[in-house]
KOLPADREN-236153 format. One record per residue (C-alpha): z, x, y; residue in one letter; residue number from 1. Coordinates in Angstrom, 3 decimals, decimal comma. Example, Ala and Ser with C-alpha at 12.3 -4.5 7.8 and 13.67 -1.06 7.14 Angstrom:
<rs>
((7,800; 12,300; -4,500); A; 1)
((7,140; 13,670; -1,060); S; 2)
</rs>
This chain:
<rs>
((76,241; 116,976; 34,036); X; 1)
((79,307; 116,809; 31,558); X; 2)
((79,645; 120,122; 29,977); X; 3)
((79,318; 118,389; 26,424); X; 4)
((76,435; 116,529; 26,983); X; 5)
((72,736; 117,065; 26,285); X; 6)
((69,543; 116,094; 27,975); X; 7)
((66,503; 113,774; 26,479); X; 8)
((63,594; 113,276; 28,322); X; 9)
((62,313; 109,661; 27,305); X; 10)
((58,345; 110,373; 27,910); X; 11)
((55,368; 112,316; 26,484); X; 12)
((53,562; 113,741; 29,524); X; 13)
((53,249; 117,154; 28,923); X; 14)
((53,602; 117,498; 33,411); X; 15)
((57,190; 116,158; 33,296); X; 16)
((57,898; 118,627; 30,488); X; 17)
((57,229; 121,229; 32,520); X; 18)
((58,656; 119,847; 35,665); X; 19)
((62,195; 119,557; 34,119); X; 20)
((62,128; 122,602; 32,495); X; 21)
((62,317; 123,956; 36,614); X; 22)
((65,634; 121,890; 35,620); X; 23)
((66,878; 122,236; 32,730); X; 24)
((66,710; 124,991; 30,080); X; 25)
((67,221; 122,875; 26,818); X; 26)
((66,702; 119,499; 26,659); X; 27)
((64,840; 117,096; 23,865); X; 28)
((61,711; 114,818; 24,260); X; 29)
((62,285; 111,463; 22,977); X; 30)
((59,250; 109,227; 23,691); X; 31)
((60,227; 105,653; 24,679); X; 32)
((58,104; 103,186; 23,243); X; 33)
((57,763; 100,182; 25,375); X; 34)
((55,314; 97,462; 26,849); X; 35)
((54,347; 98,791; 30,355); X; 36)
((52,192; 95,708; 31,297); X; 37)
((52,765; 95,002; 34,686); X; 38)
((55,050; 91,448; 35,675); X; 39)
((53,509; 88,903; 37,093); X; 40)
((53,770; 89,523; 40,840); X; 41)
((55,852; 92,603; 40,479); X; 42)
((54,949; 94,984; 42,985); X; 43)
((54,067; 98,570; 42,439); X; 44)
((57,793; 99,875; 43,532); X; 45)
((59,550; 97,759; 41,047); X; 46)
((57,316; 97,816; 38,718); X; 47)
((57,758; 102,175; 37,878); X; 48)
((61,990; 101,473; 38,763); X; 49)
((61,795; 98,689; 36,295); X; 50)
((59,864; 101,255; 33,580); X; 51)
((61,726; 104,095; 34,172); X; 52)
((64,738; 102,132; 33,540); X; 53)
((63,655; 100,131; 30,287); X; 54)
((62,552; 103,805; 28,902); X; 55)
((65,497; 105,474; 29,818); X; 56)
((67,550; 102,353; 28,200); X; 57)
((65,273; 102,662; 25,368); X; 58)
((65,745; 105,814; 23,953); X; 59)
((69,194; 105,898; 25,264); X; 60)
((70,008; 103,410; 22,745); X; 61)
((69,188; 105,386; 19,794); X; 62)
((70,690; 108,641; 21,440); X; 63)
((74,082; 109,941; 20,573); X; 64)
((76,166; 108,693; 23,217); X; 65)
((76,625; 111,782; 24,800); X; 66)
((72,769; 111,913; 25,507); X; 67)
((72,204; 111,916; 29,021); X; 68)
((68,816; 110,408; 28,865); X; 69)
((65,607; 110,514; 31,789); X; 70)
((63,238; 108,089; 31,945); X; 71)
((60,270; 107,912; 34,589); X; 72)
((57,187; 106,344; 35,396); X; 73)
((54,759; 107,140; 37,908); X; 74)
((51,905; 104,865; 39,409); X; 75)
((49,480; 104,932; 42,211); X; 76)
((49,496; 101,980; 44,439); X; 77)
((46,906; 101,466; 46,932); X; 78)
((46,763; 98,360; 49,259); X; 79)
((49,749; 96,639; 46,409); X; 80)
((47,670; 96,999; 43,607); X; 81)
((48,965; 99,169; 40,644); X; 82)
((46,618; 102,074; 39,129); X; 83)
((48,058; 103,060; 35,575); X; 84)
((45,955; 104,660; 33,315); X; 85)
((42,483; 104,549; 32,757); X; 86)
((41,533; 102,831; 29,633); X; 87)
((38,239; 104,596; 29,518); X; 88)
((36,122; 106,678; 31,381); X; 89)
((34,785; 103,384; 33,022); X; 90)
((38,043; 101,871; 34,251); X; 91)
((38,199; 105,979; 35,649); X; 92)
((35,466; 105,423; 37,852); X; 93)
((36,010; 101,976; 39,133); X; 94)
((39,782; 103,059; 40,013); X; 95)
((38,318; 106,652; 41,494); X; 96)
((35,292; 104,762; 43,038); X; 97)
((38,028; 101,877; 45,054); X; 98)
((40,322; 105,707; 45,893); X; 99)
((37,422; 106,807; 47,570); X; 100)
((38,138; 107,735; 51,842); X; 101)
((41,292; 105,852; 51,190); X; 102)
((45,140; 106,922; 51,957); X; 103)
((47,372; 105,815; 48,454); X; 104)
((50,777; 106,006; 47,529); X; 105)
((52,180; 107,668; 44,546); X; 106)
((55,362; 106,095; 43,026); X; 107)
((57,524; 107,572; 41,018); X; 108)
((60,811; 105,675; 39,319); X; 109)
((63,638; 108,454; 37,749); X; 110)
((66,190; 106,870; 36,232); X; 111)
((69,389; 108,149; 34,065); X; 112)
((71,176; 106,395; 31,580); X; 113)
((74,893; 107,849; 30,332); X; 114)
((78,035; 106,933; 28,827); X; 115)
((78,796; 107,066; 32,504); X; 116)
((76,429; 104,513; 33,754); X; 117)
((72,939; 103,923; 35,020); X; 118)
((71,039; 105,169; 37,821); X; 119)
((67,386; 104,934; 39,172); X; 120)
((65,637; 105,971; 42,385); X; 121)
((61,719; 105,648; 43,524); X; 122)
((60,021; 108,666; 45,244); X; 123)
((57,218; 107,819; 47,293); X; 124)
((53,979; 110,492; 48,270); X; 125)
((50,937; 108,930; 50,494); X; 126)
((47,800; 110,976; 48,947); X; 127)
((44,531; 110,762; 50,849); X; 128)
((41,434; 111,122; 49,037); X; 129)
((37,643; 112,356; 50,272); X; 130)
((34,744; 110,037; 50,004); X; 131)
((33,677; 110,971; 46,834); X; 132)
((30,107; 111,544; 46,130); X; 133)
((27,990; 110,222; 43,052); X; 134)
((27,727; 113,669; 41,504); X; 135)
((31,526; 114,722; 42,294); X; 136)
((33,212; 111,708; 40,743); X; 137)
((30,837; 112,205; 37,635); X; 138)
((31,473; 115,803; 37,048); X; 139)
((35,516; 114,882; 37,484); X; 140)
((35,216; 112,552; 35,496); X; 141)
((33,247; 115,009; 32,946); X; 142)
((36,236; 117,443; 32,847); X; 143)
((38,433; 114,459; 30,732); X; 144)
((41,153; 115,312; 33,264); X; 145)
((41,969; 111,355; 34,100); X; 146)
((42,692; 110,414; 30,955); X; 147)
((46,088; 109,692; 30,907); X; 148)
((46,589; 110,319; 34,335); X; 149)
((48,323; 107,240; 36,616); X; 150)
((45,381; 106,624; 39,072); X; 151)
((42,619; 108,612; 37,212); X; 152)
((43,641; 111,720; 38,752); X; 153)
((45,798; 114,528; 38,565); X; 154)
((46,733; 116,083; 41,595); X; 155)
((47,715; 119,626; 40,236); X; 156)
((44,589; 119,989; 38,257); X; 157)
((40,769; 119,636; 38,933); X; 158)
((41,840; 116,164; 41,023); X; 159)
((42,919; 118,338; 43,645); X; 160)
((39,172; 118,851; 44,521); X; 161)
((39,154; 115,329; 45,409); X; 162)
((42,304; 115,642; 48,169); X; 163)
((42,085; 115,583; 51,266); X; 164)
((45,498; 115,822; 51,972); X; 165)
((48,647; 114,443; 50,535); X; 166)
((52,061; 114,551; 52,211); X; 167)
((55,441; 113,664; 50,597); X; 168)
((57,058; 115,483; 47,266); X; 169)
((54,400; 117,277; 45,203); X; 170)
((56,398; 116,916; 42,292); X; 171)
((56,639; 113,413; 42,765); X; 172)
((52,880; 112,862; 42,869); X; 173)
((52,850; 115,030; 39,613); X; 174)
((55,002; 112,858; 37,723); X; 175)
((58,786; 113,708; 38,388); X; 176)
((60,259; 114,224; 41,882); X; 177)
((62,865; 117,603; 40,787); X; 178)
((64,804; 116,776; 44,076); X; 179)
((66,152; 113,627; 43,400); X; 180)
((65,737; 114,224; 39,391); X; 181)
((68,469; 116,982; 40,343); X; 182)
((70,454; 114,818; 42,506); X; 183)
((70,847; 112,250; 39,454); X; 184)
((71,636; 114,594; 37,042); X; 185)
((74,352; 116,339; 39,262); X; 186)
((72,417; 119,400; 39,701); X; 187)
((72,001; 121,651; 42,729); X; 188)
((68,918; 120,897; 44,522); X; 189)
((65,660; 122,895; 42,979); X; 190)
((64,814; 124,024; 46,450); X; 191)
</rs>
C-alpha cells in the first residue's frame, strides 16, 4: 500500500470488519449502495466479481483519490443457483431446507480500486452441510442468525452446527478471504 494512502472498506457486514482488522489497523467503512439483483444468466462467480467491483467503484468514486477502497461480496452457489440473503425467515428455510445433505460452494469476489488501478479476484470454499432435521433447522432458524447471512447461514456462528465439513479458506466462507485480500492490498500474507 502507498505510504500516503488510506483504506475504506465499501460494505456493512460487521464479519468483514473484523476480518480486515486481522489486516489493517485503521481503515474507514464506507457502505456502497448498489442494486445487487442478480443478471440475467450471470452465474454465481461473476455475479460476486461483478459486485465486489461495482461496490468498490462505488464508493471509490466519492473517496479522496488516495482512498484505496475494498469491495466484496460473498454468495453461496449450489448446483449454479445463487443464495443471497434471506428475505425472511421463510426464504431461510426453503434455501436451508434445498442445503440440506448437500456439498455448496461459497464465493467470495475482493476487489480494490486505486489511483493505481483496479483489481478483483474470487475465492472459492466447497461447504458440506448435514441433513438437517425438522426441529434443528427450526431452532437455527429461531436464533435470527441467517438474517443477513449469504445462504442463510453463518459458518462461524450457530451455522456451524449444521457443517459437516467444509474445506477451502475459512475466511472466505466468512465473508473476506485475508489471503488474497492481503495479496491485493500489497500486504504480507496473514498466515
Amino acid at each position: 500500500m502507498e505510504s500516503e494512502s488510506f483504506v475504506v472498506l465499501a460494505s456493512r457486514s460487521p464479519r468483514r470488519v473484523e476480518l480486515l482488522k486481522q489486516l489493517v489497523a485503521d481503515f474507514t467503512v464506507v457502505p456502497a449502495d448498489i442494486d445487487e439483483t442478480p443478471h440475467a444468466h450471470e452465474g454465481p462467480v461473476s455475479y460476486v466479481k461483478r459486485l465486489a467491483l461495482e461496490k468498490a467503484r462505488a464508493v471509490y468514486m466519492v473517496s479522496d483519490s488516495s482512498a484505496i477502497v475494498i469491495g466484496a461480496d460473498t454468495t453461496v452457489d449450489l448446483d449454479g443457483h445463487i443464495f443471497g440473503q434471506p428475505v425472511d425467515d421463510d426464504d431461510a428455510r426453503r434455501m436451508l431446507t434445498l442445503l440440506s445433505g448437500t456439498t455448496h460452494q461459497v464465493h467470495t469476489g475482493v476487489a480494490v480500486v486505486s489511483a493505481t488501478g483496479e483489481a478483483v479476484e474470487v475465492v472459492s470454499s466447497a461447504v458440506t452441510f448435514l441433513d438437517l432435521r425438522p426441529e434443528m433447522l427450526e431452532w437455527y432458524i429461531g436464533t435470527g442468525e441467517s438474517a443477513g447471512k449469504a445462504g442463510s447461514y453463518a459458518i462461524q456462528g450457530h451455522g456451524s452446527a449444521l457443517v459437516a465439513s467444509s474445506s477451502g479458506s475459512m475466511t472466505n466462507i466468512i465473508g473476506l478471504p485475508l489471503e488474497e485480500t492481503a495479496r491485493l492490498l500489497g500486504l504480507p500474507s496473514p498466515k
